[in-house]
C-alpha positions in Angstrom: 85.3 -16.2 100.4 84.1 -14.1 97.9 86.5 -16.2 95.1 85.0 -19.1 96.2 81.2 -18.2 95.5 82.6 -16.9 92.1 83.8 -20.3 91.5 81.2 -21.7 92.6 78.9 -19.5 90.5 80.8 -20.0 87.6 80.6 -23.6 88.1 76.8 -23.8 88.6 76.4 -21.4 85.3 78.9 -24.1 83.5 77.2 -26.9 84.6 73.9 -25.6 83.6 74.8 -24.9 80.3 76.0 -27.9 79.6 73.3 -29.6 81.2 71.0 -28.1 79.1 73.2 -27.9 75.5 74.0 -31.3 75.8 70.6 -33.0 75.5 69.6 -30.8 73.0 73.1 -31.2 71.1 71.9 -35.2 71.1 68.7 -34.8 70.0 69.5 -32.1 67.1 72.3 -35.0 66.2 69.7 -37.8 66.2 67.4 -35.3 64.0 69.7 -34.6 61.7 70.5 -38.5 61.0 67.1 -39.2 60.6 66.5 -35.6 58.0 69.6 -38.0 56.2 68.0 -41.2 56.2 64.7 -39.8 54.7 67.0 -38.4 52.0 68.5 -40.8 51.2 64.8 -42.6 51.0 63.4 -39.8 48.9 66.0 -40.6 46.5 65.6 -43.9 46.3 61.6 -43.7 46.0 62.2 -40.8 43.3 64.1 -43.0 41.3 61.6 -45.8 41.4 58.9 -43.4 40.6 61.0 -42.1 37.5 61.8 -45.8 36.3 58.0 -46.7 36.9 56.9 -43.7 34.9 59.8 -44.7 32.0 57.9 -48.3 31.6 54.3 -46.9 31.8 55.4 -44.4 28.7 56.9 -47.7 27.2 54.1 -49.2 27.3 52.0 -47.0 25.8 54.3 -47.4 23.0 53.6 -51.0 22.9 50.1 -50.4 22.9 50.5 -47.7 19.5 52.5 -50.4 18.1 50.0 -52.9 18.8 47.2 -50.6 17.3 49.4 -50.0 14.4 49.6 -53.6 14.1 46.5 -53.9 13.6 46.0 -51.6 11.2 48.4 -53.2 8.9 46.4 -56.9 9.4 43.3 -55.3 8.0 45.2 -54.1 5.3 44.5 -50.6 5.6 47.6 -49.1 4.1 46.6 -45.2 4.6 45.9 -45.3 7.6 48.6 -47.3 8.7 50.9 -44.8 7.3 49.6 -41.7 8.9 49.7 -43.8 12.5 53.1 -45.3 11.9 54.4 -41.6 11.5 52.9 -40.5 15.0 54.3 -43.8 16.5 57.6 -43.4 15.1 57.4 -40.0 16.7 56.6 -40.8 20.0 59.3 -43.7 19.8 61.8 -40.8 18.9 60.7 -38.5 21.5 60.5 -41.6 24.2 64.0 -42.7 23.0 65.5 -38.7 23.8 63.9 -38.9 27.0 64.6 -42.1 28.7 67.3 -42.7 31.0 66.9 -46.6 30.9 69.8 -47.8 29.3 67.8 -51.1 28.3 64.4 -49.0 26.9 66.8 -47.3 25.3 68.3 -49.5 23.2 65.3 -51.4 22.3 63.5 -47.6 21.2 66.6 -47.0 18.7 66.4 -50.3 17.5 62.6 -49.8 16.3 64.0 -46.4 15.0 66.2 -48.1 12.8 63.1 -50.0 11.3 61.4 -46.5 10.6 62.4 -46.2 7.2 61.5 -49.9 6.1 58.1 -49.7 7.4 57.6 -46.8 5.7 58.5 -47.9 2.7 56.8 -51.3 3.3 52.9 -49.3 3.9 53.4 -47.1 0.8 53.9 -50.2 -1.0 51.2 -52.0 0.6 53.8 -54.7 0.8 52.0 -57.2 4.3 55.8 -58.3 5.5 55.8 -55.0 7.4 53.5 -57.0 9.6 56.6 -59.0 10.6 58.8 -56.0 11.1 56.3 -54.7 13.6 55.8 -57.9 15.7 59.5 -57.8 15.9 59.0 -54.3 17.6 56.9 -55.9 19.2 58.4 -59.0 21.0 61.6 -56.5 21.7 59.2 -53.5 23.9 57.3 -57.0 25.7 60.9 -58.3 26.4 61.8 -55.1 27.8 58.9 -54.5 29.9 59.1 -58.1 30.9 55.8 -58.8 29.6 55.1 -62.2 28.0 56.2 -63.3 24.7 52.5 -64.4 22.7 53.3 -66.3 19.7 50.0 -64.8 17.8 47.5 -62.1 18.7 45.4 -63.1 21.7 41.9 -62.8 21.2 39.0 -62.3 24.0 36.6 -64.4 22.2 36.6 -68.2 24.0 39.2 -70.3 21.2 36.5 -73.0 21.1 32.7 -73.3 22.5 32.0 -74.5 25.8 31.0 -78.6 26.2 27.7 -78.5 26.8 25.9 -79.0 30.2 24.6 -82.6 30.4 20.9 -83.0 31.1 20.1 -86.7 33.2 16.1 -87.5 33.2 16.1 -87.2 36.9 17.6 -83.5 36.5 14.3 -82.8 34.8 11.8 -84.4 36.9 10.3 -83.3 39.7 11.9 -83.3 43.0 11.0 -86.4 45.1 7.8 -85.5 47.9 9.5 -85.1 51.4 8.1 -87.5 54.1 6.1 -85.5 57.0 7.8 -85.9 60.5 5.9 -88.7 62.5 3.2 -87.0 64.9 3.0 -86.8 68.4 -0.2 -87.9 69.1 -0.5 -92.0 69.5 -2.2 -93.9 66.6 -4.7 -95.8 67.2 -3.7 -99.6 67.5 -5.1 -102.0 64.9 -7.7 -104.1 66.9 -9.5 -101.9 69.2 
């Protein structure tokens, strides 16, 4: 008898631990495929967030090139020249840094254009103009901006139509009748 309630005790101990590891065994499982899955999401969102930052420093390129740009349409070679260096820098240091293949690509090209646009502002020579709106066109196409074929300008391109005026606009509003009264008129005839 005394085998038998060992058993029995051993069973009951058995069963109880397993009765209590296996629930917890299921839910540390389902815990630890969820701690994967938000991985694997952190990832993903880090990535996006990396890429996102890549085309916001991209396009503040564009907008030193743009800047530059206009610079060189005013004609104001000096200044163009000290600008163009710090935008050529920040291209440089851009183009080490990103791991966009495509931004890439477009950043060396505009490095390869350095040493002609250079040369072009110390010369005062205005086809360096064109060389920059090349730049130009290549970050927008990048970024997936639209192309513009010239500047856009915030002034309206022509002035609005002006607003008609009738001779009834200007006159007075017609009187509005009164509401008939409630008490009875008197007839005509009495």
């Amino acid at each position: 008898m005394n085998k038998v309630v060992g058993i029995l005790v051993a069973i009951l101990i058995g069963a109880a631990f397993v009765g209590g590891y296996w629930p917890q065994r299921q839910a540390r499982s389902e815990l630890e495929g969820r701690a994967k899955a938000l991985d694997e999401r952190n990832k993903a969102l880090e990535r996006e967030l990396t890429d996102a930052q890549a085309r916001v420093r991209l396009a503040g390129i564009l907008g030193h090139l743009l800047a530059l740009a206009d610079v060189v349409a005013e004609k104001n070679y000096g200044h163009a020249r000290t600008m163009a260096s710090a935008f050529f820098d920040a291209v440089r240091a851009e183009s080490d840094r990103s791991s966009v293949p495509a931004f890439k690509e477009v950043l060396e090209g505009i490095l390869a254009a350095r040493d002609g646009v250079t040369a072009g502002l110390t010369a005062g020579n205005p086809r360096v103009l064109d060389q920059l709106r090349k730049g130009e066109a290549r970050l927008r196409e990048a970024l997936g901006y639209p192309q513009t074929g010239a500047p856009t300008s915030l002034a309206p391109s022509s002035p609005a139509p002006p607003v008609a005026t009738t001779p009834a606009a200007t006159t007075a509003p017609a009187p509005v009748p009164s509401p008939p009264s409630a008490s009875p008129s008197p007839s005509p005839g009495t």
